[in-house]
Every structure is written in C-alpha cells, then in structure tokens.
C-alpha positions in Angstrom: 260.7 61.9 89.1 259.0 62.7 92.8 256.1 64.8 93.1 256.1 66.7 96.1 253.9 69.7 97.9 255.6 72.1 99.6 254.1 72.8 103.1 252.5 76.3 103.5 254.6 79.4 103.4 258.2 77.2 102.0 260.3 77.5 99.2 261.7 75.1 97.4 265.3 75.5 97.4 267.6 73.4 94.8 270.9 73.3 96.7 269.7 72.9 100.0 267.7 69.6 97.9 270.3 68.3 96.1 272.4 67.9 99.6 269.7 66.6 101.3 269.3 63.8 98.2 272.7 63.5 97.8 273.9 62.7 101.6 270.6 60.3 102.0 270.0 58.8 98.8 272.5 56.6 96.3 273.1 57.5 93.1 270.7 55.4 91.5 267.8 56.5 93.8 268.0 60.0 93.8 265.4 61.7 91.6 266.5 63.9 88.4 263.3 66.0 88.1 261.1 67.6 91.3 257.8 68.5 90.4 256.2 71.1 92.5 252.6 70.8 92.8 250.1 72.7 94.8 248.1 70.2 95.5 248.2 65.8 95.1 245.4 64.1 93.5 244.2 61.1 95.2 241.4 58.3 94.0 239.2 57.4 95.6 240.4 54.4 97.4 242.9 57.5 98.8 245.8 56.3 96.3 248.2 59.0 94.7 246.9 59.4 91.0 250.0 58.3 89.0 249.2 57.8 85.3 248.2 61.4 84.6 251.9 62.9 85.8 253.6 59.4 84.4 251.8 60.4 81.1 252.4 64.2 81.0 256.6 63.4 81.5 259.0 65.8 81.6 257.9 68.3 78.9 257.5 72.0 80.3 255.6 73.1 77.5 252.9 70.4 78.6 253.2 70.6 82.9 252.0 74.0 84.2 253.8 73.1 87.9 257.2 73.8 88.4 259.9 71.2 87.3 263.2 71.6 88.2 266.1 69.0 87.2 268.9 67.2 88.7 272.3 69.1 87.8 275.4 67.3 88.9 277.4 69.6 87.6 276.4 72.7 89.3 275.3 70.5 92.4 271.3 71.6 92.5 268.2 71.2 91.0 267.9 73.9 88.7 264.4 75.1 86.6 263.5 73.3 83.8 263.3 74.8 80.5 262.2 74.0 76.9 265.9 73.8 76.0 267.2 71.6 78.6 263.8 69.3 77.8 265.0 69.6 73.6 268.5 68.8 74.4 267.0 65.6 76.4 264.8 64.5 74.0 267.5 65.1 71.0 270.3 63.0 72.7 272.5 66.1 73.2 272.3 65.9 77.2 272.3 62.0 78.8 270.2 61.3 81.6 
C-alpha cells in the first residue's frame, strides 16, 4: 500500500496512475491499494506515522480516506468497496 497526498487543487486519476506505476515500477513493486489522505501524520522526530494505517489495513468500512485498488484487468486503480474488500478477505479474489 502507499499513502500519498495529493498536491492542492489535483485529482487523483487511476489510469493515468496505473501507467505511471506500470512503465516505472516492476511487478513486484508496484502498489495494489492508493490511499488518499489529506494530510500525513508525522512524530515527532519528523518520521511518517506507520502503525496506525499498517493497523487500520485495507478495510473501507474502517478508513474514512479514499482507497482505491490495483486492477490489472481493467488497467487502473479503481475505488475500493466493501465487496471487493469481502471477496479479498474470503479468498474469492487473489492478491
């Protein structure tokens, strides 16, 4: 997962992401969920706060940011939804 901000007045736009990712990044590195955050915690030795988003995951029901998801089939990062995150969790759709 990578947490990013956006810089003021941007949109975050899936397709233009995943080719960005996809021409820069291999396989392995490139990240299945964006999480869109308004604005990143630091300590205060100025270090990212980590644990909190490690803990919170993946679950849209929990995260109040938006989430989108690595599609390699449609060749974008799409929204995440409480389905997608159920089929996840239950096996139906492989990481």
């Amino acid at each position: 997962m990578a947490c990013i901000r956006l810089k003021e007045n941007c949109e975050f736009s899936g397709e233009s992401t995943y080719r960005h990712v996809n021409t820069h990044l291999p396989n392995y590195a490139r990240p299945r969920f964006i999480r869109i955050k308004s604005a990143i915690e630091l300590t205060a030795t100025f270090k990212y706060r980590k644990v909190q988003l490690v803990e919170e995951g993946f679950n849209p029901a929990v995260i109040k940011d938006r989430l989108y998801f690595l599609d390699d089939k449609e060749n974008l990062y799409v929204q995440m939804t409480q389905d997608m995150y159920n089929s996840v969790k239950n096996h139906v759709f492989k990481l």
